[in-house]
C-alpha positions as CSV (number, residue, x, y, z in Angstrom):
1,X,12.4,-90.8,68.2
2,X,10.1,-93.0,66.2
3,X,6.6,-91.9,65.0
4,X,3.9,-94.2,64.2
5,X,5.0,-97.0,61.2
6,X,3.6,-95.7,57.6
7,X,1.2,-98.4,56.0
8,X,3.1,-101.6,54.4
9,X,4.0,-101.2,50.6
10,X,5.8,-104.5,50.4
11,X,9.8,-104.9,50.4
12,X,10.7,-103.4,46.9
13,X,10.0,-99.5,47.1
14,X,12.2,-96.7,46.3
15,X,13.9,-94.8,49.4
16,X,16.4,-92.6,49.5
17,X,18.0,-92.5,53.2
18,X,20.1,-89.8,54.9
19,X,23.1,-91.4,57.4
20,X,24.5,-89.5,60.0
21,X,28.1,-90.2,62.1
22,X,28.8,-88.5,65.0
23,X,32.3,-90.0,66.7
24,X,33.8,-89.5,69.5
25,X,37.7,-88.0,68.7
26,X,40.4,-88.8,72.0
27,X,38.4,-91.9,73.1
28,X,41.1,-94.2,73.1
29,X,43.7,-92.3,74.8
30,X,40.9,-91.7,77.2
31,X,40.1,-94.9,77.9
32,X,43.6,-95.3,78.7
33,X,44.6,-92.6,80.2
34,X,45.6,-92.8,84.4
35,X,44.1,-89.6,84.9
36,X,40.5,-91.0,84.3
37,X,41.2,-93.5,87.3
38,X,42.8,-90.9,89.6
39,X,39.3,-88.8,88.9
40,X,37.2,-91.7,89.9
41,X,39.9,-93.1,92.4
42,X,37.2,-92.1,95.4
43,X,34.2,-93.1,93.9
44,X,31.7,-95.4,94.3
45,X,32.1,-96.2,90.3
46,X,35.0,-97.6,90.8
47,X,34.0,-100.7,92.1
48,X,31.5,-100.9,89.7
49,X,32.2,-100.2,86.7
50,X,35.3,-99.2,84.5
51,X,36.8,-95.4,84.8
52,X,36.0,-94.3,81.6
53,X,32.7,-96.1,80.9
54,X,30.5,-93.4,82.5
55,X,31.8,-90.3,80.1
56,X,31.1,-92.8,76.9
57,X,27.9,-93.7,78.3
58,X,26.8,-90.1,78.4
59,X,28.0,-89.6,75.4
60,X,25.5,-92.2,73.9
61,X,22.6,-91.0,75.6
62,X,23.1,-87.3,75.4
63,X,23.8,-87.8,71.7
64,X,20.0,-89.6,71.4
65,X,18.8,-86.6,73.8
66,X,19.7,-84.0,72.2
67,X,18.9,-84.9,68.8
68,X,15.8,-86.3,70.0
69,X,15.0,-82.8,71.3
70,X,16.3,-81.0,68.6
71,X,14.4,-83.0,66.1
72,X,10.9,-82.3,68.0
73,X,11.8,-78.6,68.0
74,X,12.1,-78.8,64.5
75,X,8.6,-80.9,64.0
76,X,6.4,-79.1,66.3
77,X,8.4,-75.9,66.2
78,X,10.1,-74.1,63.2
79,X,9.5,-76.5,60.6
80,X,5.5,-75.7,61.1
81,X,6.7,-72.2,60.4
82,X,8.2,-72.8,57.5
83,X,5.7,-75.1,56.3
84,X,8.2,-78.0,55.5
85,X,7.7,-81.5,56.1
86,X,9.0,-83.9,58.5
87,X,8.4,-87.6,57.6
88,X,9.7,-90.2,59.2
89,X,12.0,-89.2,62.7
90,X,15.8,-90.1,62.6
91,X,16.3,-93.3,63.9
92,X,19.3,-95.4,65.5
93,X,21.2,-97.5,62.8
94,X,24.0,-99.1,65.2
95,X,27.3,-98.1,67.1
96,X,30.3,-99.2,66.0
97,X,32.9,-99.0,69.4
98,X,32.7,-95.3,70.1
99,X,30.5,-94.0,67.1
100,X,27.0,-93.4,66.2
101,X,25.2,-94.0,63.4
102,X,21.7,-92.4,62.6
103,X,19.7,-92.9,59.4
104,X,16.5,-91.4,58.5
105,X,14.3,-92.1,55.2
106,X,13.6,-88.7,53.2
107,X,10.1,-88.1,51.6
108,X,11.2,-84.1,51.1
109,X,14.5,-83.1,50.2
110,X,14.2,-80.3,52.8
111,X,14.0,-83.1,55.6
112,X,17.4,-83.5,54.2
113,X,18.4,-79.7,55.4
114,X,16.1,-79.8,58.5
115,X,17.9,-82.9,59.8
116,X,21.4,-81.6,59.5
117,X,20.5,-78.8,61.5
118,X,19.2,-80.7,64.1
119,X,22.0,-83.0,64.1
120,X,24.6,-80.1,64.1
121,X,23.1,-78.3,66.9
122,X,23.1,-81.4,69.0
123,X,26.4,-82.3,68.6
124,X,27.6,-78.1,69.2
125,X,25.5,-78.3,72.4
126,X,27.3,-81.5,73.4
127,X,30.9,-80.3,72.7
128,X,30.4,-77.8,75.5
129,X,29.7,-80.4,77.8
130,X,33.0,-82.4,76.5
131,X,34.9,-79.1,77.0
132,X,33.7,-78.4,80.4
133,X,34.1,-82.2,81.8
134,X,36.5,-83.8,79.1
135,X,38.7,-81.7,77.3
136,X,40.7,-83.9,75.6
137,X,37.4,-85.5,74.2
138,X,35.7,-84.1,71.2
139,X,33.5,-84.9,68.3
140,X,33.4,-85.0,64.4
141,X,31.1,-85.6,62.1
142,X,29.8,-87.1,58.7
143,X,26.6,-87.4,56.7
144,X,25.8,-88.8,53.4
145,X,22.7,-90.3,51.0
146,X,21.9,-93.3,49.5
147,X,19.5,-94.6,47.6
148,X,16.9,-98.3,47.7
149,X,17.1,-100.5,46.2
150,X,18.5,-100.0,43.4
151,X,22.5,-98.7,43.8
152,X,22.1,-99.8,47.4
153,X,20.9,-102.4,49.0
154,X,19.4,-103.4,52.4
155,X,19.8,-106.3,54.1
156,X,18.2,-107.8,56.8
157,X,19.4,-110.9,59.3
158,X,18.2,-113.1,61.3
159,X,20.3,-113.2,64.9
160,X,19.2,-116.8,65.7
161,X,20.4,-119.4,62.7
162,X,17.4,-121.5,61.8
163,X,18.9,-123.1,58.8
164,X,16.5,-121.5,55.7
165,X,16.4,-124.0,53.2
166,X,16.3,-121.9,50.0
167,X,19.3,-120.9,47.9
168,X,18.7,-117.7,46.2
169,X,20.2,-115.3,48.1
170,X,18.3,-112.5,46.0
171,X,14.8,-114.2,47.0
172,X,15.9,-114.8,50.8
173,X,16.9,-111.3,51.6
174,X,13.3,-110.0,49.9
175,X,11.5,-112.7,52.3
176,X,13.2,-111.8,55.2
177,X,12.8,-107.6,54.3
178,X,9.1,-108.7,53.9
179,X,9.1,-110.0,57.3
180,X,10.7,-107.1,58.9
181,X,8.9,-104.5,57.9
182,X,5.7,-106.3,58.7
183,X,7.1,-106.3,62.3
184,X,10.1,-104.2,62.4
185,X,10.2,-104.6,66.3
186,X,10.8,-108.5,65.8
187,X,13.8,-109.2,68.1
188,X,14.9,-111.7,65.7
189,X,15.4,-109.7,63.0
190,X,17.9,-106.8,62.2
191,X,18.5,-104.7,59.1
192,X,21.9,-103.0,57.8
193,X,22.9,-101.4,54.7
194,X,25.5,-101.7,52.0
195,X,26.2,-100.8,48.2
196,X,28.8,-98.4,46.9
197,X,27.1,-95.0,48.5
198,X,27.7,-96.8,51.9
199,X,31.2,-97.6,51.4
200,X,31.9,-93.9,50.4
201,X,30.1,-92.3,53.1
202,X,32.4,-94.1,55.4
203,X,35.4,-93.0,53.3
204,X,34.3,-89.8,54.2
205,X,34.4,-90.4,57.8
206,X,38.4,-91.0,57.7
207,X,38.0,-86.9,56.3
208,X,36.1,-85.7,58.8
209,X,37.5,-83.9,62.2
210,X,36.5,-82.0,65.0
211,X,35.7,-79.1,62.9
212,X,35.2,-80.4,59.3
213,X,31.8,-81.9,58.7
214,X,32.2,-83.6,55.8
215,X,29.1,-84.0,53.5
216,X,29.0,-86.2,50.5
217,X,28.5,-84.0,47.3
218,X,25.2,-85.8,46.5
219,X,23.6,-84.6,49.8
220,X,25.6,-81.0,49.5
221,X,23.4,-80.4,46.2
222,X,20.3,-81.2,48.5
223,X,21.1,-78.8,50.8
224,X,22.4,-75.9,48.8
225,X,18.9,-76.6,46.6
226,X,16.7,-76.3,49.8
227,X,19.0,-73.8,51.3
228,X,18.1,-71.2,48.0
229,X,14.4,-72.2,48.1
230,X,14.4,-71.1,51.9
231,X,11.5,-68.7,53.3
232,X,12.9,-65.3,53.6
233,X,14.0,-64.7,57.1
234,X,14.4,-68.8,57.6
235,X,18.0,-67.8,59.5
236,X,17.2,-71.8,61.7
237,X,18.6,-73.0,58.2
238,X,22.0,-71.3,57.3
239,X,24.9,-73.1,56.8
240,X,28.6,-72.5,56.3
241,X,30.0,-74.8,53.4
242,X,33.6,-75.1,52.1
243,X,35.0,-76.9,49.8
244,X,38.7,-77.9,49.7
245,X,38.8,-79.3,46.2
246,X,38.9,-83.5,44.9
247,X,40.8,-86.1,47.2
248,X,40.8,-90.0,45.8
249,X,39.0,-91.7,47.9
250,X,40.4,-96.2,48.4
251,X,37.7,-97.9,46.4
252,X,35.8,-94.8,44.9
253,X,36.0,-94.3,41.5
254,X,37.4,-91.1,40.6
255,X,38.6,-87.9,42.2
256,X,35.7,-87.1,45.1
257,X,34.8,-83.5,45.5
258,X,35.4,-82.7,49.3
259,X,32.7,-80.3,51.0
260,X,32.6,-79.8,54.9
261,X,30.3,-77.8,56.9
262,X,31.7,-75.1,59.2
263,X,31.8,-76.8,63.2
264,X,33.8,-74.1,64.6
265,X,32.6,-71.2,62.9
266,X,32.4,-69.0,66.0
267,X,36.1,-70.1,67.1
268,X,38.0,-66.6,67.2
269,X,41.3,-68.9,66.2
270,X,40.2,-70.8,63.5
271,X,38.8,-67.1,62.0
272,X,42.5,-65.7,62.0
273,X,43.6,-68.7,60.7
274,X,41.4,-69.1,58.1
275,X,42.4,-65.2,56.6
276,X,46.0,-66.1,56.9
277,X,45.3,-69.4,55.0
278,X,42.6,-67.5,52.6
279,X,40.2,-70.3,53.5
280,X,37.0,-69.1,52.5
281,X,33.1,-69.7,53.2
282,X,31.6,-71.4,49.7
283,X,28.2,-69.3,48.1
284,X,25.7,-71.7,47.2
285,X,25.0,-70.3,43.8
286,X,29.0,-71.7,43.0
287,X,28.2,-74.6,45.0
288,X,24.9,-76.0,43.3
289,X,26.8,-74.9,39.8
290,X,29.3,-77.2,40.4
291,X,27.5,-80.2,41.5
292,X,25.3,-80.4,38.4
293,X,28.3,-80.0,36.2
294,X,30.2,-83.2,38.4
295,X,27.2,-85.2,38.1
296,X,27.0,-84.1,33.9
297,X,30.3,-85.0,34.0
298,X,30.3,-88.7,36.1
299,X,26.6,-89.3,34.1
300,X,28.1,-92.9,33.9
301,X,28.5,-93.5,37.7
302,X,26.6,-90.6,39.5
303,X,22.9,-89.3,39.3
304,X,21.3,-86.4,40.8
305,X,19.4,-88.0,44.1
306,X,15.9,-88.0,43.6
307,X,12.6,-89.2,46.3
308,X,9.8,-90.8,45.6
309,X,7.0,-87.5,45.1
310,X,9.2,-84.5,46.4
311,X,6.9,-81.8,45.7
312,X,9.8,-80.2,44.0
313,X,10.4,-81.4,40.4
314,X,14.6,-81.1,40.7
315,X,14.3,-84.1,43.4
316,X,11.4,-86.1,42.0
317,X,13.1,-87.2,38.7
318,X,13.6,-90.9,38.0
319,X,16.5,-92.0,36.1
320,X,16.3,-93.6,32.9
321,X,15.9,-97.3,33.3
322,X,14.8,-96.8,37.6
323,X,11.4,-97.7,37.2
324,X,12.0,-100.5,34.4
325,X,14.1,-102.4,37.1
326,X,12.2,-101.8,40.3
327,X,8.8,-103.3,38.3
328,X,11.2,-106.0,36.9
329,X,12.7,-106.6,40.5
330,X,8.9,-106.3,41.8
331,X,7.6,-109.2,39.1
332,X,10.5,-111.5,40.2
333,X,9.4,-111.3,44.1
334,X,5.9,-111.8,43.1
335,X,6.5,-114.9,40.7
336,X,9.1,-116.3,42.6
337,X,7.0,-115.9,46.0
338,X,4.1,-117.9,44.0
339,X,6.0,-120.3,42.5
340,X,7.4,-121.2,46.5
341,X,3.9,-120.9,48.2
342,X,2.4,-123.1,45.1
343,X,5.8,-126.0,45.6
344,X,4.9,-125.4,49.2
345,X,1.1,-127.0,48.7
346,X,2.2,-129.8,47.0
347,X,4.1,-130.6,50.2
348,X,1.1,-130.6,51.9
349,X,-1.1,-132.5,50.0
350,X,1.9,-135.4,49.8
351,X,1.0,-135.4,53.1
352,X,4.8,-134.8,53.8
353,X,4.1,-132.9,57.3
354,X,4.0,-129.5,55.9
355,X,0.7,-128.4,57.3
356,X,1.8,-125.8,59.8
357,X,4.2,-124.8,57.5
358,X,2.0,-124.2,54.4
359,X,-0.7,-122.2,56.5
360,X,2.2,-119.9,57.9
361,X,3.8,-119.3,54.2
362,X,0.2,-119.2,52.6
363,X,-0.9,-116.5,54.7
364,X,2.6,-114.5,54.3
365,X,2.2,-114.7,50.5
366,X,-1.1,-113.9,49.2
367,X,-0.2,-110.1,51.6
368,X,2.8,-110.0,49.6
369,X,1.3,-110.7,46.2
370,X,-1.5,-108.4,46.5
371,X,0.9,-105.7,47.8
372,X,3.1,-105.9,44.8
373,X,0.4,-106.3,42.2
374,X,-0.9,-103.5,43.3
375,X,2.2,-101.5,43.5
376,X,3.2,-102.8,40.0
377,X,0.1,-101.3,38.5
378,X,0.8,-98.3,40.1
C-alpha cells in the first residue's frame, strides 16, 4: 500500500500518526477447537500444515486486501470528489499473535476520517466472510493518534547486534532513525513506537469488542471536526459515535472519556436492544463540545492534536513550548553529530585504522547537518 517515499527532512520532524487494531475475537478457542480438525480431517492440509492456520492466514491477507482496496477507492475515487487529501498510504506496523496493527502518518486531519472509513469497511466486508465460514470467529477494533517526537517517541532497532560503541541512548536512537529513513527498506533495521499515547491506545484495545470501535477521544475530535466540515451530500463519510461516559484506564492518568463507533449498526437485535437500554447515537455538535472542554480541562496533560500545515487552522496549531524543543532537540543532533564526526577524524589522522570508518560517518554527517540546519532555519 505504500506510495513513493517523500524527500528526506532529517530524523527530528513533527508527525502525528493514526494506529489502527483490527483483532481477531474466538481465535484461541479456534485454534483449539476439534471441530477445526474434523473439517480438515480429509484434506490435503492436514499433512501440511496445522488445522486452523489456513482461516488465520486469510485473515491476515484479506485484512491487507481489503484495506488495500478500500484505501485506493478512496485515493483515486471519492476522496478526488471531495477534494480531500490523501498523503502517505496506511502501512503495516506489526502483528502481535492474532492482531494487526496499521499506522499511517497524517498531513490532513481529514486523512484521519478518510482512513477510518476505509478501515471500517474492510473489516464489515470481512466479518461476512467469518460468518459465512467461521462463525465463532469475529473481529473488533481500535484506533488512536499520537504525536512525534515530542509526547511520543519512535524507536528504531537494529535485528543483528553489532556492538555500537556510543552511550547516549538519546544520540543512538537519532543515528539509527537517520539511517532508516534514508533507506527505510534496510532489512536490518526496524522501527516501533512508544510514549504514553501508545500505552493508552492499547488500553483501549482491552475496551473494544466485536461491535464497539473504540476511538481515543483525541482522534474522535478529528473526526467529528472533519465530519462537520464535510461536502454536502459526502454520505462515504457518516459515522455513528457513542459515548458511554469515563472508565479509568491502568496507567492513564485520570478518568478516560470512552467513545466507540457503531460496528453493528444494521444488526436488527442490537437496535431493539439499544431502545430498551436507551443507548443512543451521539450528535457531533455535543461530541466536539465536549472534547474541547476535556482537553480545557486536562490543559496540563492533554492538547488538542495538531499536523504540521493542515490547511485548516483548528489542527495546525503548535503548542506553547513545541517548537522551542523540536529546534532545541534539532541543535543537539546537529552538534552532537559534529562533535562525533570531528572525534571521528582525529582517529584517522592517529592513524588508528579508522579510515573506512571515517569516510562512511563523514559522508552520513555533513547530509545530516545540512538537513537540520536547514530545517532549523526554517
Amino acid at each position: 500500500m505504500s506510495e513513493p517515499a517523500s524527500p528526506y527532512q532529517g530524523p527530528i520532524v513533527s508527525c502525528l500518526r493514526l494506529f489502527l487494531s483490527v483483532d481477531l475475537v474466538g481465535s484461541t478457542a479456534f485454534k483449539q477447537s476439534s471441530q477445526v480438525a474434523q473439517k480438515l480431517e480429509d484434506s490435503n492440509e492436514r499433512d501440511a500444515v496445522e488445522p486452523w492456520f489456513s482461516p488465520i492466514a486469510q485473515f491476515y491477507k484479506e485484512i491487507e486486501r481489503l484495506f488495500a482496496r478500500e484505501w485506493q477507492s478512496y485515493v483515486a475515487g471519492w476522496g478526488k470528489k471531495l477534494n480531500w487529501p490523501s498523503g502517505q498510504s496506511p502501512e503495516l506496523w506489526k502483528s502481535a499473535g492474532d492482531e494487526l496493527l496499521y499506522t499511517k502518518v497524517l498531513s490532513d486531519h481529514r486523512e484521519a476520517l478518510a482512513c477510518i472509513v476505509c478501515w471500517k469497511r474492510a473489516v464489515s466486508e470481512y466479518r461476512q466472510v467469518l460468518r459465512t465460514n467461521h462463525p465463532s470467529l469475529d473481529m473488533k477494533c481500535t484506533a488512536w493518534i499520537a504525536g512525534f517526537p515530542l509526547t511520543n517517541t519512535e524507536i528504531v532497532f537494529k535485528k543483528h547486534i553489532d556492538g555500537l560503541d556510543d552511550d547516549d541512548p538519546v544520540y543512538v536512537n537519532l543515528f539509527l532513525l537517520h539511517e532508516y529513513y534514508r533507506n527505510s527498506s534496510n532489512p536490518d533495521l526496524t522501527i516501533d513506537f512508544i510514549g504514553p499515547s501508545i500505552d493508552t491506545g492499547f488500553r483501549l484495545c482491552a475496551l473494544s469488542d466485536a461491535r464497539k470501535f473504540i476511538v481515543s477521544i483525541d482522534l474522535v475530535l478529528m473526526l467529528v471536526h472533519a465530519i462537520r466540515a464535510k461536502p454536502v451530500g459526502a454520505n462515504e463519510v457518516d459515522l455513528v459515535f457513542h459515548y458511554e461516559g469515563r472508565k479509568q484506564l491502568k496507567g492513564v492518568i485520570g478518568d478516560y472519556p470512552v467513545f466507540w463507533i457503531d460496528m453493528a449498526a444494521d444488526s436488527g437485535l442490537d437496535q431493539i436492544e439499544d431502545k430498551l437500554l436507551r443507548v443512543e447515537f451521539s450528535n457531533t455538535d455535543d461530541i466536539k463540545t465536549f472534547c474541547e472542554l476535556y482537553f480545557q480541562s486536562n490543559s496540563s496533560g492533554m492538547i488538542i492534536p495538531y499536523i504540521d500545515g493542515d490547511q485548516d487552522g483548528y489542527f495546525s496549531n503548535v503548542p506553547h513550548g513545541h517548537k522551542e524543543k523540536l529546534i532545541h532537540l534539532r541543535e543537539y543532533w546537529v552538534a552532537e553529530s559534529a562533535r562525533r564526526s570531528d572525534e571521528v577524524k582525529s582517529l584517522a589522522d592517529k592513524g588508528d585504522g579508522a579510515e573506512a570508518k571515517t569516510e562512511q560517518v563523514d559522508g552520513i554527517l555533513k547530509t545530516i547537518i545540512k538537513l537540520l540546519r536547514d530545517n532549523t532555519e526554517s
